[in-house]
C-alpha positions as CSV (number, residue, x, y, z in Angstrom):
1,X,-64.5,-14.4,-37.9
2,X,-64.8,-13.8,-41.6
3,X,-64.0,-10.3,-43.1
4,X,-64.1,-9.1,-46.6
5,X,-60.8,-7.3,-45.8
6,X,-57.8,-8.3,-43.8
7,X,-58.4,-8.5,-40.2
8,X,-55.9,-5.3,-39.2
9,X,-57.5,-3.2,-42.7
10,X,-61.2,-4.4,-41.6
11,X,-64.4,-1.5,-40.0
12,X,-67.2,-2.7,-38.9
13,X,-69.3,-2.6,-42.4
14,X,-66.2,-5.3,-43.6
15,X,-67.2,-8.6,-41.4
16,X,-69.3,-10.8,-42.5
17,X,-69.4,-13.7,-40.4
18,X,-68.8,-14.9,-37.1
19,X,-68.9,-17.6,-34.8
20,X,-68.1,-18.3,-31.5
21,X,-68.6,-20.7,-28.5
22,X,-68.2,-20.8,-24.9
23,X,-67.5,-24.5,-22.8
24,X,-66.7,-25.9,-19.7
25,X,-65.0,-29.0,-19.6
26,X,-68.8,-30.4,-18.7
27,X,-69.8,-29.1,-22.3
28,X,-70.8,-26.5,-24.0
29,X,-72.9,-23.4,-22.8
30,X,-73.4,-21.4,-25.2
31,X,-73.1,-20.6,-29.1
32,X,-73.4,-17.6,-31.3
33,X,-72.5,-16.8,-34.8
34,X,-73.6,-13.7,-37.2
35,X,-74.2,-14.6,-40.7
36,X,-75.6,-11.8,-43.0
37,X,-78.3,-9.8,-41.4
38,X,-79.5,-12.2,-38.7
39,X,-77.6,-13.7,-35.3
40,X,-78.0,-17.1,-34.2
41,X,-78.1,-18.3,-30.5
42,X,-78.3,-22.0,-29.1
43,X,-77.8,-22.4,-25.2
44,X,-77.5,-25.5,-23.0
45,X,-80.1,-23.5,-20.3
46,X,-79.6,-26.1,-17.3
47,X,-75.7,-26.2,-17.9
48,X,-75.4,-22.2,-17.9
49,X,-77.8,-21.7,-15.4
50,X,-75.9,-23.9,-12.8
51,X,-72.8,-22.0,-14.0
52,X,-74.6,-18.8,-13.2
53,X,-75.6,-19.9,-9.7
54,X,-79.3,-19.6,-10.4
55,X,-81.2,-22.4,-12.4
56,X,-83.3,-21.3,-15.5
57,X,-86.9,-21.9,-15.4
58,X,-88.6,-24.2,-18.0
59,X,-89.3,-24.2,-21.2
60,X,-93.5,-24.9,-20.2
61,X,-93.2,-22.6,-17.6
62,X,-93.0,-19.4,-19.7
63,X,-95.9,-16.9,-19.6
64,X,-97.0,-16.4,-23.6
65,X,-95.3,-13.3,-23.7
66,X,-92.2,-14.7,-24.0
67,X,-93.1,-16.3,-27.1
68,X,-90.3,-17.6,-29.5
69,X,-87.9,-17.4,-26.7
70,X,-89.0,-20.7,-25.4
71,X,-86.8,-22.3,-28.2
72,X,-83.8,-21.1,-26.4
73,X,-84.4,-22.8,-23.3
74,X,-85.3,-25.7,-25.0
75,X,-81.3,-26.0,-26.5
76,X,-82.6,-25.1,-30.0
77,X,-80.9,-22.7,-32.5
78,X,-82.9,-19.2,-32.7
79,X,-82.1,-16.3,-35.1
80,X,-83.1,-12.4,-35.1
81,X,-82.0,-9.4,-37.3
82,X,-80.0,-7.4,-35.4
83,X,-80.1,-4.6,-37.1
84,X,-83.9,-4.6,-36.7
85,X,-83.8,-5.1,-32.7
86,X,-80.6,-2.4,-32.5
87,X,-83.2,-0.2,-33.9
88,X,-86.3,-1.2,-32.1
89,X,-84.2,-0.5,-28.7
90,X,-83.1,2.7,-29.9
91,X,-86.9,3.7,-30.7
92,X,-87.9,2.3,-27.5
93,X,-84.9,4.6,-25.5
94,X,-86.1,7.4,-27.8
95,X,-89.4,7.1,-26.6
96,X,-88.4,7.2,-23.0
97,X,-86.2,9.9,-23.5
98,X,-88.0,12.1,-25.3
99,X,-86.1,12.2,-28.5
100,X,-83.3,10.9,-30.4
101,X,-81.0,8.6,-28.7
102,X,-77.6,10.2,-28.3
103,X,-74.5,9.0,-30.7
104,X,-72.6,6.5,-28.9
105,X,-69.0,7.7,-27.6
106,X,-66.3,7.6,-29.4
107,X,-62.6,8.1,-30.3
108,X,-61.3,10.6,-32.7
109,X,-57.8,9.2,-34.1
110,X,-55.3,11.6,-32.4
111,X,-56.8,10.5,-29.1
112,X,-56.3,6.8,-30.0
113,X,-52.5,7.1,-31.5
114,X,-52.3,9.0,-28.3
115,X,-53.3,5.9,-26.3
116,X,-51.7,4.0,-28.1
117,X,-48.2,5.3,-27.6
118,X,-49.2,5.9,-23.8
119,X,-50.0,1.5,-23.7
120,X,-46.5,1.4,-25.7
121,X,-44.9,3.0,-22.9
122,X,-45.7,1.1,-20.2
123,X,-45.7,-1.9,-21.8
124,X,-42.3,-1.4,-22.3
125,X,-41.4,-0.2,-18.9
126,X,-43.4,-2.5,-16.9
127,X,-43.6,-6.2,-18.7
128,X,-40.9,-8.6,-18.9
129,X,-40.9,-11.0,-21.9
130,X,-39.2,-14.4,-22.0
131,X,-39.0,-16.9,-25.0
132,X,-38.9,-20.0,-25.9
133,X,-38.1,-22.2,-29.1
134,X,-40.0,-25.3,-30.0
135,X,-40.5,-28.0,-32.7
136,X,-42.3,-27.3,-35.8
137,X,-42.0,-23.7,-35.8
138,X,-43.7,-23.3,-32.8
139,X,-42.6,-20.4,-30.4
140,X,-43.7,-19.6,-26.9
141,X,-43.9,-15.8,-25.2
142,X,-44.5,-15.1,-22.4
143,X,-45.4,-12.0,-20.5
144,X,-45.2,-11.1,-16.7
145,X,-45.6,-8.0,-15.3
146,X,-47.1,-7.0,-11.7
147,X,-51.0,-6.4,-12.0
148,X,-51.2,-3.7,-9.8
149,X,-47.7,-1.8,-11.1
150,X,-48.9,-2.2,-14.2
151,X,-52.6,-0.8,-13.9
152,X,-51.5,1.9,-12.1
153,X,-48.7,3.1,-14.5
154,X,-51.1,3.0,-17.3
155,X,-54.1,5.0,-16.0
156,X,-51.0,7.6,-15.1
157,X,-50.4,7.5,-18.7
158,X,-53.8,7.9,-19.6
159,X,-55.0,10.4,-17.2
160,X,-53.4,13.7,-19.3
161,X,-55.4,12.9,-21.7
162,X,-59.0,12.6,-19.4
163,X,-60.5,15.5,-21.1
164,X,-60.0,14.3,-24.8
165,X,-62.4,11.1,-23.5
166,X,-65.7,10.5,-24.5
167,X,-68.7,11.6,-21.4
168,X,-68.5,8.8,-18.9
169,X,-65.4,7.3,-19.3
170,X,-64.1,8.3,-16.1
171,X,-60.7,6.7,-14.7
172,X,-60.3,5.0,-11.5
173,X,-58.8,6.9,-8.2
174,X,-55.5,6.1,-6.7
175,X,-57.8,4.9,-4.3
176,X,-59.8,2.1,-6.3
177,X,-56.0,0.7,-7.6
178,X,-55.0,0.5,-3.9
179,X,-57.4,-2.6,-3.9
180,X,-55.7,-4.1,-6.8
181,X,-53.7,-7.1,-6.7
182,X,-50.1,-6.6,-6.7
183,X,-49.1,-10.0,-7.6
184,X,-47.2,-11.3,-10.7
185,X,-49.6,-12.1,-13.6
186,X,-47.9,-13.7,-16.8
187,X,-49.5,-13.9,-20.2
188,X,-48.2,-17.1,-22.5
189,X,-48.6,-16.3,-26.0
190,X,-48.1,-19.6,-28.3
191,X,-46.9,-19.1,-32.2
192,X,-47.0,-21.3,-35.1
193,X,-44.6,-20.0,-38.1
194,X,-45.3,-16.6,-36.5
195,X,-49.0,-16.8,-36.5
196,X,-50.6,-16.2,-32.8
197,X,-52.6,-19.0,-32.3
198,X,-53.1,-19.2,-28.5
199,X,-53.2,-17.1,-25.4
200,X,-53.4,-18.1,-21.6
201,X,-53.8,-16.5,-18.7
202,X,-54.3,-18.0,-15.4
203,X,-56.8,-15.6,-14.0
204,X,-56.7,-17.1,-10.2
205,X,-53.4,-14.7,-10.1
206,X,-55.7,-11.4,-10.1
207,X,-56.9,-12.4,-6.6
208,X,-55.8,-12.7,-3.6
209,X,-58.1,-15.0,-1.8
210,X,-58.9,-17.3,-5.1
211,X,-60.8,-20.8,-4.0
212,X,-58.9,-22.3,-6.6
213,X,-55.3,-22.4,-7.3
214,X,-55.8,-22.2,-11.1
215,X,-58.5,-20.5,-13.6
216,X,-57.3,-21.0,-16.9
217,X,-58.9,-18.9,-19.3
218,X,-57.2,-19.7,-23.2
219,X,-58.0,-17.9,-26.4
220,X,-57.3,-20.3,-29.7
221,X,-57.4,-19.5,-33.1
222,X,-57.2,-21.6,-35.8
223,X,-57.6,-22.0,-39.7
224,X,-61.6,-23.5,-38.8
225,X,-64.2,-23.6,-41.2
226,X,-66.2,-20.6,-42.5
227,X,-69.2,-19.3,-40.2
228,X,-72.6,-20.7,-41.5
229,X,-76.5,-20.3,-40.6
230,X,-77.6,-23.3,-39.1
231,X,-80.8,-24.9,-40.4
232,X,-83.9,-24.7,-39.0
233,X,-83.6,-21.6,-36.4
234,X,-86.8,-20.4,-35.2
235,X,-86.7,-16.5,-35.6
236,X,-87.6,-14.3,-32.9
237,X,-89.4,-11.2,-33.4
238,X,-87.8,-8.0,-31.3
239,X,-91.1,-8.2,-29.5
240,X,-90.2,-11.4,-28.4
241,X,-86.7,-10.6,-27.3
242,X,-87.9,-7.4,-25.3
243,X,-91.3,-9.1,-23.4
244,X,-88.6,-11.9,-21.9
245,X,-86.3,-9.2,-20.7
246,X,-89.3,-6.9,-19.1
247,X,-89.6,-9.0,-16.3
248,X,-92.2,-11.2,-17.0
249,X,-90.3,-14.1,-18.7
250,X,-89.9,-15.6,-15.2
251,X,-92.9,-17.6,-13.0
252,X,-94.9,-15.1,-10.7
253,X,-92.5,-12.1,-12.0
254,X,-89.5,-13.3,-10.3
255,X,-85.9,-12.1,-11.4
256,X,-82.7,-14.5,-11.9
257,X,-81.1,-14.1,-8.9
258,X,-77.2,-13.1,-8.7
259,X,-75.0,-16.0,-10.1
260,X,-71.1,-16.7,-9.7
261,X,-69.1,-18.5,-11.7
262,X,-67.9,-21.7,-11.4
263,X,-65.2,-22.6,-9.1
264,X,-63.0,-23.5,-11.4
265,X,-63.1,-24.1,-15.1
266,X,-61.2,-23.6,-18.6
267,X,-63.5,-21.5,-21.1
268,X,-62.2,-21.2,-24.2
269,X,-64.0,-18.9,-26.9
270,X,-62.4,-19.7,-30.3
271,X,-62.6,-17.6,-33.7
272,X,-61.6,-18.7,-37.2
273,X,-60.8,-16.4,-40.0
């Protein structure tokens, strides 16, 4: 990501760039940046679509609604002004609703300090944290805590303060944590001269009745190289972006069917500053 500010001083208006890509150890799936006005997408359509459980159709088999969006599925870069389709989908909404869509939800600062302290608490409470010296300036942290224990605490901490949420931000029951897996779940946070530059978790730990004895899932960050606009994207219009989500983007008006993940695999989305 690239801000105008410092990362912890920076709103929304400050970052200008971003990129970020998603991979198996097959490949990559897919890859989006943000550069200006205008986001960029490129997608390996038979690799995802395998890793969503339900193939994508051709390119050639697209009705012409769909227009631009063929480029996608044909693994080339494609760009649109977000800004332009944020505001064509609230137009659209408007249209349905009658009016004006309705401000989105949001936090007022006490609230947040509020949460914040109450995420401080059981932090504290809850997580263990071990360390662990290595060469170079390298330091290792890890932090275990029991999944369910810890969920549970922190809705209790959070619940006092269910009134001062935005509408539809409701909490779970003591019921729906019930389900929640109560085994150990450890976080390893990796260092360099006090910079964080990876985390890991091994998500197989949230479930009970995992396939797999180990779903890594790693976040890396790194010095990288400044988020550019690739040459050569095909821009798609909002028009083209909302006829291949109505439906009709798929042969005879079928729907993608419901995909799963993989059953195993190490995704790793990285981010540069």
């Amino acid at each position: 990501m690239e801000s105008k500010k410092p990362f912890d001083e920076s709103g929304e208006d400050d970052f200008v760039g971003m990129a970020m890509k998603f991979s198996t150890a097959d490949g990559d799936l897919l890859e989006y940046r943000v550069v200006g006005d205008y986001a960029y997408v490129r997608a390996d359509a038979e690799s995802l679509g395998k890793a969503m459980g339900s193939p994508l159709p051709p390119a050639g088999e697209l009705p012409p609604e769909a227009g631009a969006f063929k480029k996608v599925l044909e693994g080339e870069w494609v760009k649109f002004d977000y800004k332009a389709l944020e505001k064509a989908g609230e137009e659209q909404l408007g249209e349905k609703s009658g009016g004006a869509p309705s401000p989105e939800p949001s936090l007022d600062a006490g609230t947040q300090k509020k949460l914040l302290e109450a995420l401080r608490e059981v932090v504290a409470r809850d997580v263990e944290f071990t360390t662990a010296g290595g060469g170079d300036g390298t330091e290792r942290i890890s932090a275990t805590a029991p999944f369910r224990t810890l969920i549970t605490d922190l809705v209790g901490e959070i619940r006092p303060l269910s009134k001062e949420l935005p509408p539809g931000m409701e909490l779970p029951t003591a019921a729906d944590l019930k389900d929640a897996p109560d085994s150990k779940v450890t976080a390893d946070f990796t260092l360099k001269n006090g910079e964080l530059t990876e985390v890991y978790v091994d998500l197989a730990e949230l479930t009970e009745n995992a396939k797999v004895k180990k779903f890594g899932l790693v976040l890396k960050l790194s010095a990288g190289t400044k988020p550019t606009a690739p040459a050569s994207a095909t821009e798609l219009k909002p028009e083209d972006l909302m006829g291949a989500f109505s439906g009709a983007m798929m042969p005879g008006g079928e729907e993608f069917g419901e995909g799963e993940f993989p059953d195993e695999g190490d995704f790793t989305a990285e981010g540069v500053e």
